[in-house]
DRENDO-1510 file (C-alpha; in Angstrom, 1 decimal, always signed):
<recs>
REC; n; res; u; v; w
REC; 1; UNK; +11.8; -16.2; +10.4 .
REC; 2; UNK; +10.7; -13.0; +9.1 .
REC; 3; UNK; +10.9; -9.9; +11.2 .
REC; 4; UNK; +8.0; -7.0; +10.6 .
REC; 5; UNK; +8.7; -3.9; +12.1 .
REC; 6; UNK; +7.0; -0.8; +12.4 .
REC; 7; UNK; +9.2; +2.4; +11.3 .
REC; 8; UNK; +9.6; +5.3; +13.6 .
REC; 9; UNK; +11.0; +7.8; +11.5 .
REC; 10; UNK; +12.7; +9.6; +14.5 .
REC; 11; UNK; +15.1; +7.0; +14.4 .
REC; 12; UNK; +17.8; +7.8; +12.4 .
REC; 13; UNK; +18.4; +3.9; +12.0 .
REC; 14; UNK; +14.6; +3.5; +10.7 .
REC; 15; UNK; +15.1; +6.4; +7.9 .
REC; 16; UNK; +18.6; +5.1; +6.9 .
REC; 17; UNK; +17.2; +1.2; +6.8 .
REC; 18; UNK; +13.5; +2.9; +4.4 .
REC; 19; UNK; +16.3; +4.3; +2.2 .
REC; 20; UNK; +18.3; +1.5; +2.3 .
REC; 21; UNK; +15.4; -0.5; +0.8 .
REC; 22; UNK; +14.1; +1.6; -1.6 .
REC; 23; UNK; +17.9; +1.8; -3.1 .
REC; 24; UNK; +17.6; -2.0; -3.4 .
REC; 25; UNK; +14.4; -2.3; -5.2 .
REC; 26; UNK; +13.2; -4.7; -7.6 .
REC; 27; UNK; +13.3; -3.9; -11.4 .
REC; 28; UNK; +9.5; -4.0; -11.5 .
REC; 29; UNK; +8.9; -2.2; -8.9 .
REC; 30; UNK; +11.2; +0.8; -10.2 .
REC; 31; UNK; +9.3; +0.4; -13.3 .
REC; 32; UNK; +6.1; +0.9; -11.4 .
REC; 33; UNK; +7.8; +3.9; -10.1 .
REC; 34; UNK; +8.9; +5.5; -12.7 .
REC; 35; UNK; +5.5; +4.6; -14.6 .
REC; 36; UNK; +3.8; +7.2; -12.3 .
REC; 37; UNK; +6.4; +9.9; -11.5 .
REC; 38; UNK; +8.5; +9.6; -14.5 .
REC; 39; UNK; +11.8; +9.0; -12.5 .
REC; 40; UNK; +13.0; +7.1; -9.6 .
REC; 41; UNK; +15.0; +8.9; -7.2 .
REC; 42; UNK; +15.2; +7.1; -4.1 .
REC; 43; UNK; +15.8; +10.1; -1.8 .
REC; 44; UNK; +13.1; +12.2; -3.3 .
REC; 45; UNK; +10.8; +9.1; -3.1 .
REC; 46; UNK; +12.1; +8.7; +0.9 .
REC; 47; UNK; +11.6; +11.9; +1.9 .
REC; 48; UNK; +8.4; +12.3; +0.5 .
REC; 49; UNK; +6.8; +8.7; +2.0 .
REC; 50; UNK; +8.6; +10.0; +5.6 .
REC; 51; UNK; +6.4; +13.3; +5.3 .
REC; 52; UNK; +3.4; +11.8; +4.2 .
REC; 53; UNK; +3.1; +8.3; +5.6 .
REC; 54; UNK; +0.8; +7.3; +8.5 .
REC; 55; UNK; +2.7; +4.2; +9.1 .
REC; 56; UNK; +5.2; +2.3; +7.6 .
REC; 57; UNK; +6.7; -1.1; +8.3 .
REC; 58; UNK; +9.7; -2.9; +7.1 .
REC; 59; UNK; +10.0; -6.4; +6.9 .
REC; 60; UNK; +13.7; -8.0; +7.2 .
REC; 61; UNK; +14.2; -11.6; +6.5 .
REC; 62; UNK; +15.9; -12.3; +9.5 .
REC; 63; UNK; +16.6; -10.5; +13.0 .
REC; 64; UNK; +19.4; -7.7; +13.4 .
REC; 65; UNK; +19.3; -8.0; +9.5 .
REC; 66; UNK; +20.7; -4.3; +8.1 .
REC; 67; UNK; +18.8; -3.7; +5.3 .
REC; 68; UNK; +14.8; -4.9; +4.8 .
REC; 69; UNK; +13.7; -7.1; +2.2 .
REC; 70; UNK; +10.2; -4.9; +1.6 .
REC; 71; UNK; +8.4; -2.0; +3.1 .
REC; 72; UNK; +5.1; -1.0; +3.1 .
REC; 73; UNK; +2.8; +1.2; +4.6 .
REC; 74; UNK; -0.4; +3.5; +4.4 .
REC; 75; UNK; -1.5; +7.2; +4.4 .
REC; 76; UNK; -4.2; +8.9; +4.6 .
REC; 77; UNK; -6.3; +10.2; +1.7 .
REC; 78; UNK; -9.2; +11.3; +2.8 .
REC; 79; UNK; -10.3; +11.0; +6.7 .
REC; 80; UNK; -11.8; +7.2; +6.1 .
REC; 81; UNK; -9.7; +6.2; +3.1 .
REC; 82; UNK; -6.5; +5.2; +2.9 .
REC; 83; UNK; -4.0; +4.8; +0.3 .
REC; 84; UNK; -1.1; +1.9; +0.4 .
REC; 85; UNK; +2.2; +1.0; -1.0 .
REC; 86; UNK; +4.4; -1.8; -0.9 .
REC; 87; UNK; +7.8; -2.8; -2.5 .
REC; 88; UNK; +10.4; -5.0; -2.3 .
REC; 89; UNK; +14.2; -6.1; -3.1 .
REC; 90; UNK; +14.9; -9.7; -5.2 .
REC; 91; UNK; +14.7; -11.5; -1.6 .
REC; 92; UNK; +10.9; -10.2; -1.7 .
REC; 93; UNK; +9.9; -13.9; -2.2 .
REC; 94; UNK; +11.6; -14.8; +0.4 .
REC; 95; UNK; +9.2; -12.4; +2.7 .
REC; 96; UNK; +5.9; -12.2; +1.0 .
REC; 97; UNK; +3.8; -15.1; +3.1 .
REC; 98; UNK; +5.1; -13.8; +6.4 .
REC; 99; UNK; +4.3; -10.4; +5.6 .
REC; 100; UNK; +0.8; -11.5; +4.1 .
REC; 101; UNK; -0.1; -13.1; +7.6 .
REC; 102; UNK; +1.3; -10.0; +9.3 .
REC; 103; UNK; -1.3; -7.7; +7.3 .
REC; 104; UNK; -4.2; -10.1; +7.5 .
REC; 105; UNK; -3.7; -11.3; +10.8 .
REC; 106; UNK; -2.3; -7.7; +12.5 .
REC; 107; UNK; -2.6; -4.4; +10.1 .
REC; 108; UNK; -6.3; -4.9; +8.2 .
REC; 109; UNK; -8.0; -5.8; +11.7 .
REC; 110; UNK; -6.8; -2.2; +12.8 .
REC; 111; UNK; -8.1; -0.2; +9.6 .
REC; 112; UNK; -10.8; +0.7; +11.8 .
REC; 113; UNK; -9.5; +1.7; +14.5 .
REC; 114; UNK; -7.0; +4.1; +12.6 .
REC; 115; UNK; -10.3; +5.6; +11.3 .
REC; 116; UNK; -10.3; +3.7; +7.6 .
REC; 117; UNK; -13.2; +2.0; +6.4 .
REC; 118; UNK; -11.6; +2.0; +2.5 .
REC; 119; UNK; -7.6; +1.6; +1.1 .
REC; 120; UNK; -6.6; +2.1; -2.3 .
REC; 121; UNK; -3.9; +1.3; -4.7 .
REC; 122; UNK; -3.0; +2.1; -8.2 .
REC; 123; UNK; -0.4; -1.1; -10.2 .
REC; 124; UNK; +0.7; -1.1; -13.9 .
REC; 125; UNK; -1.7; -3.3; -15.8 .
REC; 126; UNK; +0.8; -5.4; -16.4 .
REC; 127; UNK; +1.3; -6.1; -12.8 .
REC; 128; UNK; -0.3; -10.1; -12.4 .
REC; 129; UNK; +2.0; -10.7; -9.6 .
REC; 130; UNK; +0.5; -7.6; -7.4 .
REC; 131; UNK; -3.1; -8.6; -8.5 .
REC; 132; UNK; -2.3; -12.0; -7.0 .
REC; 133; UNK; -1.0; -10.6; -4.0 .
REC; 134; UNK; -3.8; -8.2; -3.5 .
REC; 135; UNK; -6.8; -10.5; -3.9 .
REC; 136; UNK; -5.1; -13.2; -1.5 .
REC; 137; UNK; -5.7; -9.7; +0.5 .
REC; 138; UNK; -9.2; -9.5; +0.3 .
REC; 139; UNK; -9.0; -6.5; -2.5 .
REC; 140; UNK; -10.9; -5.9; -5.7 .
REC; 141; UNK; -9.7; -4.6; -9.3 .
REC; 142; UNK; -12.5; -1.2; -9.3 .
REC; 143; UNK; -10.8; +0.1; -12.3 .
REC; 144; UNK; -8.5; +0.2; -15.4 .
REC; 145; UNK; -7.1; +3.6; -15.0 .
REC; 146; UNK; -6.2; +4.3; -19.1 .
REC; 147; UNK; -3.7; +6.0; -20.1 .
REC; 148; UNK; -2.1; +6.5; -15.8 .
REC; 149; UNK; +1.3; +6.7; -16.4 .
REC; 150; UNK; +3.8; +9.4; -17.5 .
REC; 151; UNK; +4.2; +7.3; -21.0 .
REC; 152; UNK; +0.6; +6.4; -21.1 .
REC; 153; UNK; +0.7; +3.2; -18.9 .
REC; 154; UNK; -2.3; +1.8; -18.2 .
REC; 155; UNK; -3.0; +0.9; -14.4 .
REC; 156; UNK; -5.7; -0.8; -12.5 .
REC; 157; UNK; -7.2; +1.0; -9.2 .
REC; 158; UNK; -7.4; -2.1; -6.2 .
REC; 159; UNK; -9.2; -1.5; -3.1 .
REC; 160; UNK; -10.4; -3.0; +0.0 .
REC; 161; UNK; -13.4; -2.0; +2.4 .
REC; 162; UNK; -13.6; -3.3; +5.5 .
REC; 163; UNK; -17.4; -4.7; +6.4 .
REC; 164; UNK; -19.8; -2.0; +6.9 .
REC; 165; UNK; -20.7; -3.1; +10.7 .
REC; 166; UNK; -16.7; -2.3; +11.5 .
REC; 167; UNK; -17.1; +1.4; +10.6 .
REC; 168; UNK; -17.7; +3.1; +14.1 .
REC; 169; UNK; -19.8; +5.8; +12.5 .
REC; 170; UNK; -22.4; +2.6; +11.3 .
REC; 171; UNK; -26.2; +3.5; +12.2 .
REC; 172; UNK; -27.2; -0.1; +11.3 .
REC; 173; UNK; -28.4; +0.6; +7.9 .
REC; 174; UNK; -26.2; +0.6; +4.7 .
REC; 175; UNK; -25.2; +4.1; +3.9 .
REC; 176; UNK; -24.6; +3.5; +0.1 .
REC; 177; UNK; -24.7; +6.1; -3.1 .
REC; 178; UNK; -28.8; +6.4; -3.7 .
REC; 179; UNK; -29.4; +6.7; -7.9 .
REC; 180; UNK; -30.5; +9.8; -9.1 .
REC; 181; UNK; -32.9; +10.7; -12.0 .
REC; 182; UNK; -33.9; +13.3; -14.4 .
REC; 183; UNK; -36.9; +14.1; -11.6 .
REC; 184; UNK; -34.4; +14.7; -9.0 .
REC; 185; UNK; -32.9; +17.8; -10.6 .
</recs>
């Protein structure tokens, strides 16, 4: 039984346990790391997702386990969008379906209500395993970021938009990009 819990970084015992994870990562998803900020320094990395992040969760394989398997979590971009991140240890296989029916079945329902009506993510190309995981999520490859990472890595943009009858701003009619033309300038 897997064991999703939502970080309160107040807690001295949440902070130590996000650190602990991200000091046990996988190799992959240090490369990923270091792909977009050219190193991986796990306290830099903590202290900047503890500032920034508008929740975070960590998923342990077991109760009163120490240290979680994988984190993951959400900030905001822009007031409606959001942008996500998720990593794990070698046990992350161990975790991944639980945590998938956590998200679908308790986290993505909320989007809404937090104010999102869009989430984004950027993965190495090379990623198949997050491309998996992200369309059993309901998200969409938007975009082959060339040339994203510090030594040129290429990266695909994912995202997910929840139906256009859950934003609470919806007027009932579909408020998408109109096409402009040389006669509109």
């Amino acid at each position: 039984m897997i064991v999703v819990a939502e970080a309160n970084f107040k807690r001295r015992a949440d902070r130590d346990a996000f650190f602990l994870a991200l000091c046990c990562l996988r190799d992959q998803d240090i490369a990923e790391i270091k792909a977009v900020r050219g190193k991986f320094v796990p306290s830099d990395i903590a202290a900047e997702i503890m500032r920034a992040a508008f929740k975070v969760w960590l998923v342990y394989e077991a109760p009163f386990r120490a240290t979680p398997v994988a984190a993951f979590g959400l900030f905001r971009m822009t007031p409606t969008c959001a942008g996500v991140f998720a990593f794990g240890s070698n046990r992350w296989p161990l975790v991944v379906k639980g945590m998938t029916r956590r998200i679908l079945r308790d986290i993505i329902p909320r989007a809404s209500e937090w104010g999102f009506h869009r989430a984004e993510c950027r993965a190495l190309a090379s990623r198949q395993d997050v491309r998996r995981w992200l369309e059993g999520l309901g998200w969409r490859a938007e975009a082959v970021l060339s040339e994203f990472g510090t030594r040129r890595e290429d990266f695909i943009l994912y995202a997910w938009t929840a139906p256009h009858e859950a934003h609470p701003d919806n007027q009932g009619e579909h408020q998408g990009v109109r096409e402009f033309s040389a006669c509109d300038a």
